[in-house]
C-alpha positions in Angstrom: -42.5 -7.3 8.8 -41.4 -10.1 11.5 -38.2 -11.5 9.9 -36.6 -15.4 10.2 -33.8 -14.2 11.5 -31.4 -11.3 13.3 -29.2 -9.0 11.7 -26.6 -7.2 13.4 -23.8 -5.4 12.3 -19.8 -5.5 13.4 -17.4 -3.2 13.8 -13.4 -4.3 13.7 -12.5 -0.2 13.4 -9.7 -1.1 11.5 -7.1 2.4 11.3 -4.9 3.2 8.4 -2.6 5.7 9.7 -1.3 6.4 6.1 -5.2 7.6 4.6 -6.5 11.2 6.1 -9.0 9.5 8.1 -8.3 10.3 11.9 -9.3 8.0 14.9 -12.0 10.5 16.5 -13.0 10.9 13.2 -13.4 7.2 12.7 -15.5 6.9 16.1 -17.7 9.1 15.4 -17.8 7.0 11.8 -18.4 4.2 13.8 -21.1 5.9 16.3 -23.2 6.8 13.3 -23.4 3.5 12.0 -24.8 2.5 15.4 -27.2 4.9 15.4 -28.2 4.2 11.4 -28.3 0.1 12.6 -31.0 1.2 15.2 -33.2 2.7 12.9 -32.8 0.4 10.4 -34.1 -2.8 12.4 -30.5 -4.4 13.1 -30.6 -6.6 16.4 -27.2 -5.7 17.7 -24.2 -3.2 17.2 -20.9 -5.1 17.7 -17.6 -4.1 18.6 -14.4 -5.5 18.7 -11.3 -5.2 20.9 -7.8 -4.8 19.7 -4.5 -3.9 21.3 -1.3 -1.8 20.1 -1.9 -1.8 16.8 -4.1 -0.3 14.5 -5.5 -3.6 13.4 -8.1 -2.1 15.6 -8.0 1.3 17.7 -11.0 0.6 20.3 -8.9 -0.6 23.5 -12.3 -0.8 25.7 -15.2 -2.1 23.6 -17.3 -0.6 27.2 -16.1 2.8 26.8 -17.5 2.8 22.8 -20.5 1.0 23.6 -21.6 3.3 26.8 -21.6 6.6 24.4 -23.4 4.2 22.0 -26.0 3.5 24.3 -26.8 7.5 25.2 -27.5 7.8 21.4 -29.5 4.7 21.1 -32.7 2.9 23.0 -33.5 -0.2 21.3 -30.7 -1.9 19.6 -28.2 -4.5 21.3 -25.0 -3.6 22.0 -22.3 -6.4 22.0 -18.6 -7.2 22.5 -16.9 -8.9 19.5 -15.4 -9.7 21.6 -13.7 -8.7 25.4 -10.5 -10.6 25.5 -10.7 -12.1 28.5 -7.3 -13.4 28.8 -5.4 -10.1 29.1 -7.9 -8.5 31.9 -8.7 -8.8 35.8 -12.2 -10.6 36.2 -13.2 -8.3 38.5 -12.9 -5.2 36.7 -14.5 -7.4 33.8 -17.5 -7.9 35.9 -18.2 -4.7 37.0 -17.4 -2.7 33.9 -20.1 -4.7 32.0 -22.6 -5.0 34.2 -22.1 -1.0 34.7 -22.9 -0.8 30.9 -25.8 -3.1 30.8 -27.4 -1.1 33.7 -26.6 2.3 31.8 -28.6 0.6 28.6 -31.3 -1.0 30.3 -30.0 -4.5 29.2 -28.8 -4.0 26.3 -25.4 -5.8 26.6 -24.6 -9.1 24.5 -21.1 -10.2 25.9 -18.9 -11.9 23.6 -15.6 -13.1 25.2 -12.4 -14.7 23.6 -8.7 -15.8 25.2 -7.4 -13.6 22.2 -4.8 -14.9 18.8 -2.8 -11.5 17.8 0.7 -12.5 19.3 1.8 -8.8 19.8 -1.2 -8.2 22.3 0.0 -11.3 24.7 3.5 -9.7 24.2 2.2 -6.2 25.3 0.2 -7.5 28.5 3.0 -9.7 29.6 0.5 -13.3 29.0 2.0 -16.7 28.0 -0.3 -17.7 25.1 0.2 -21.6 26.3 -2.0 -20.2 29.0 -4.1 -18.3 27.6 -7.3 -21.6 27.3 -6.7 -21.8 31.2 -6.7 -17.9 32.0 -10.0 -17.9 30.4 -11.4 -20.4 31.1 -11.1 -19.2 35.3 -11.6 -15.9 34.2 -15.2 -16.5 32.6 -15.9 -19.1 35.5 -15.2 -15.8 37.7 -16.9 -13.4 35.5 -20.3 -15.2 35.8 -20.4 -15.8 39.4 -20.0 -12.4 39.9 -22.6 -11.0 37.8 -25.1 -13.5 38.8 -24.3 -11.6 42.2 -22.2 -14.1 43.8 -19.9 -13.4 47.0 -16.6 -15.1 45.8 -14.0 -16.1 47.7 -11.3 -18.2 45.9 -8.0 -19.2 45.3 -7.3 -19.7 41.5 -4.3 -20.4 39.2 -4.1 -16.9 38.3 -5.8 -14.6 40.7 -7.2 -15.0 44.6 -9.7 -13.0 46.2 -11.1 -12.7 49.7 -15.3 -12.2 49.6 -15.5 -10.4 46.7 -19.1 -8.9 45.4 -20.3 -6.8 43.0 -21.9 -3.3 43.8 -23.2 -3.2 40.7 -25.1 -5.8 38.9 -26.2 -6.2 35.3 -29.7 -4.7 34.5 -32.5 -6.1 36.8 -30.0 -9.0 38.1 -29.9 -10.9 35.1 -26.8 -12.2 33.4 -26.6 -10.8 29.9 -25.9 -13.4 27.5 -22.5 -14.9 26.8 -20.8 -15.7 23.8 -17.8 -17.4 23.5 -15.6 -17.1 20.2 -14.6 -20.2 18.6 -13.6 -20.2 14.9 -13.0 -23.9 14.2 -15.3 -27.4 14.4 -13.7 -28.6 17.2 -14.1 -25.3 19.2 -17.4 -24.9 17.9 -18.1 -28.7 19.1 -16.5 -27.6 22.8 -18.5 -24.4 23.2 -21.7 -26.2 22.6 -20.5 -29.2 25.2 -19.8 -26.7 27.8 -23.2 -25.1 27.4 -22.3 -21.8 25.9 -23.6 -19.7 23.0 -21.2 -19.4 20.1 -19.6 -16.2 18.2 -17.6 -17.4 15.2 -15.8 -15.6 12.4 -16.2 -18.2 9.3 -13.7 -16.0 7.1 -11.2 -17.3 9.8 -11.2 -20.8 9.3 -13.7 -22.2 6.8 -12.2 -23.1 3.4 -15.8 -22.3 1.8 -19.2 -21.2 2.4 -20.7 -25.0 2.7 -18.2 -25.4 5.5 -20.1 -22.5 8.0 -22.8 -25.0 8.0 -20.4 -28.1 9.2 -19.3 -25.9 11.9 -22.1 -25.0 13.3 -23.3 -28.6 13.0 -20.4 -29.7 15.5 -21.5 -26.8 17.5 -25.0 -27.9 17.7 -23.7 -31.4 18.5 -22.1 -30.4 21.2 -25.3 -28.5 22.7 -27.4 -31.9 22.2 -24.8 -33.6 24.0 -25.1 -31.3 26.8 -28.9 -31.8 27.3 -29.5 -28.2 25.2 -32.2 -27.7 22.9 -30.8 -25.7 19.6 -31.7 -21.5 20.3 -31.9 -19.0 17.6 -30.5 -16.8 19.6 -27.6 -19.4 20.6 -25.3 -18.2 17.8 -23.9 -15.4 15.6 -22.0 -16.0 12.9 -20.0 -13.4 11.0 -19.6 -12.2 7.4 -17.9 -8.9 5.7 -20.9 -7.6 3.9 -21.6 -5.3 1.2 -24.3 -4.8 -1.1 -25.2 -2.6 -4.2 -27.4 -2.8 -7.3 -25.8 -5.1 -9.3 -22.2 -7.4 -8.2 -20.3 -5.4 -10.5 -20.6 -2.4 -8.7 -20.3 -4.0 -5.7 -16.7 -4.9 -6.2 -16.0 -1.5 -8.2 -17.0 0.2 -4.9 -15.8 -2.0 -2.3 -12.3 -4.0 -3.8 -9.6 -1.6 -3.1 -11.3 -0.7 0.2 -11.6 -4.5 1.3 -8.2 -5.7 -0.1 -6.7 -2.9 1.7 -8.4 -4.0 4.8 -6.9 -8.0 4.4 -3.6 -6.3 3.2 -3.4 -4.6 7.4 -4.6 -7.9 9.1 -2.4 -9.1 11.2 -1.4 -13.1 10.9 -5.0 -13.6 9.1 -5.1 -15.9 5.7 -5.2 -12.8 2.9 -7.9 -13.6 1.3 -8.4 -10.5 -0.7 -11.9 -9.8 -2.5 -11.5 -12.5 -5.7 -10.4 -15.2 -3.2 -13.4 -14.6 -1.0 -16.1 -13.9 -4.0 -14.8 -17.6 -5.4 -14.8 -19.3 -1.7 -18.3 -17.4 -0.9 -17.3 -17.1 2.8 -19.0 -13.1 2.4 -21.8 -11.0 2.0 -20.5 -9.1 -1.1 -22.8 -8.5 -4.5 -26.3 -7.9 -5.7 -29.1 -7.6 -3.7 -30.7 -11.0 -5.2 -26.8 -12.2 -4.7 -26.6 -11.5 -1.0 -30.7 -12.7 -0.4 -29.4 -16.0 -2.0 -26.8 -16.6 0.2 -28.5 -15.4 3.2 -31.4 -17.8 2.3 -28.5 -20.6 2.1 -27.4 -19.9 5.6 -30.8 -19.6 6.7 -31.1 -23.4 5.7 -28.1 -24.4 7.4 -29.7 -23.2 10.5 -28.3 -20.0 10.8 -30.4 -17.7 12.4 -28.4 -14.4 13.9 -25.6 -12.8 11.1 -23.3 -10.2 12.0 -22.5 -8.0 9.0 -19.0 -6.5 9.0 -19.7 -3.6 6.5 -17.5 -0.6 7.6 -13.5 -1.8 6.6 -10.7 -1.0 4.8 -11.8 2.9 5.5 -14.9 2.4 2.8 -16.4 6.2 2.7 -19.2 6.7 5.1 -22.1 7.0 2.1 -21.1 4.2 1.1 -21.2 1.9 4.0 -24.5 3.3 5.2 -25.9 2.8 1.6 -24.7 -1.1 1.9 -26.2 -0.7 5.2 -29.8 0.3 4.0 -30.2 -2.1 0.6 -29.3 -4.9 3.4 -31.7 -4.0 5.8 -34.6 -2.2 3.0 -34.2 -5.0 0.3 -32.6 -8.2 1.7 -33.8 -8.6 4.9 -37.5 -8.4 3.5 -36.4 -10.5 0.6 -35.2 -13.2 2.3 -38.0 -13.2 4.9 -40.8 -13.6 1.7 -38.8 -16.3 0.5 -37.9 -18.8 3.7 -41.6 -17.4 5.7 -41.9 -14.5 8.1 -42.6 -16.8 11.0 -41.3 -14.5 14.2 -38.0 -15.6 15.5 -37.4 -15.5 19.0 -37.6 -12.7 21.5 
């Protein structure tokens, strides 16, 4: 069945230092959810970067993703997103492009200019500069994977014909998202011409207010001559689904409320807040089709699922994993029409 829209799944590999769950054994945690996405139908495997912390213990988001893509053939794989504020361009260029090449074009790119303070403190950045640094360093990034020779003098680095000797897979640019997770950044990523990743669970006070976002971000794309794309976007929700919404939040509560309890500088909007503010994927089956249908009408058309947090035990995540992708997706696709969303 052709469904309305994407599904992809999100990983923030959150550590809890004090539970016996070790790192590798979180990777390979994480790997097999990549691997269960694929065969399941999911669009894209994200991953995010953190920094000195274990907010989130994958440094390089590349070095996950390239093992990822030996285990995998068909399913995206995508940076939630590479922080490109705290690295060199070049290095930026070439390490993706190497990974799209080693999947056969499989790389989504989200980029950011990063928010944890302790990360600009351990790389040395002034955050006041961080909108700049980016900003120069995505200019940069494109040129160079579109194949460019560069020279240049910017604010922040100079180079003197610099080329890539490796391009992304068969030349193309892989396509770029840029994090925003408020109106006005949504409004400013769609002016500049970009695709969007946002985090809703950021920003919005409620679930009505993912749809006013995106609005401004669609705004902005009309302004800038660009026709709406339902592969434009992806906007993100923590995700879990059982049998009934009862169980849901007897199986997933302590494990999400743990998580929110670990994040860094985020509002803690622990599992009742975010049930009565509906900016989540959490409940029933026919609760999470419901919502899903709600976003669909808002114009949503590519959701990234956060479902593995707050160290949730793998049967459990992967069983959330399969009523999503076995019960809802096909639920949601009867109910808004299986017309075929874009390749």
């Amino acid at each position: 069945m052709s469904h309305p829209l994407r599904y992809s799944l999100l990983s923030i590999n959150d550590h809890h230092p004090r539970l016996p769950r070790t790192v590798p054994e979180l990777y390979e945690q994480v790997m097999q959810n990549g691997e269960l996405a694929e065969r399941l139908g999911y669009d894209t495997f994200f991953c995010a970067e953190h920094h000195f912390h274990e907010y989130g213990v994958v440094p390089d988001p590349a070095v996950l993703l390239s093992a990822l893509a030996q285990r995998t053939r068909r399913i995206r794989l995508g940076t939630a997103i590479s922080v490109l504020t705290f690295h060199d361009p070049r290095r930026i260029a070439e390490t993706y492009s190497m990974l799209d090449m080693m999947s056969g074009g499989r790389l989504v790119f989200g980029v950011g200019s990063g928010y944890l303070s302790h990360e600009f403190t351990g790389f040395d950045r002034d955050p006041k500069e961080k909108r700049d640094r980016f900003n120069e360093n995505l200019d940069l990034v494109k040129r160079l994977m579109a194949g460019e020779t560069i020279t240049y003098q910017g604010q922040f680095s100079k180079s003197e014909k610099v080329v890539l000797n490796v391009l992304p897979y068969q030349g193309r640019v892989p396509p770029i998202h840029v994090a925003a997770l408020v109106r006005a950044g949504a409004y400013h990523v769609g002016k500049q011409g970009n695709r969007i990743f946002t985090v809703p669970y950021a920003s919005c006070k409620n679930f009505v207010e993912i749809g006013s976002m995106m609005d401004e971000y669609w705004r902005g794309r009309a302004e800038a001559g660009l026709t709406a794309d339902d592969d434009d976007h992806i906007v993100t929700l923590h995700t879990y689904v059982a049998r009934t919404d009862e169980e849901a939040k007897a199986q997933c509560k302590a494990a999400y409320d743990l998580y929110v309890d670990t994040r860094l500088y985020a509002a803690k909007h622990q599992y009742d807040d975010i049930i009565a503010n509906g900016i989540c994927l959490f409940g029933s089956v026919e609760t999470v089709t419901e919502k899903v249908c709600q976003l669909h009408a808002m114009g949503v058309r590519h959701i990234a699922t956060l479902q593995n947090f707050g160290a949730l035990p793998p049967t459990l995540v992967e069983r959330s994993m399969e009523l999503f992708a076995n019960e809802v997706m096909p639920a949601v696709a009867k109910r808004v029409g299986t017309k075929a969303r874009a390749a």
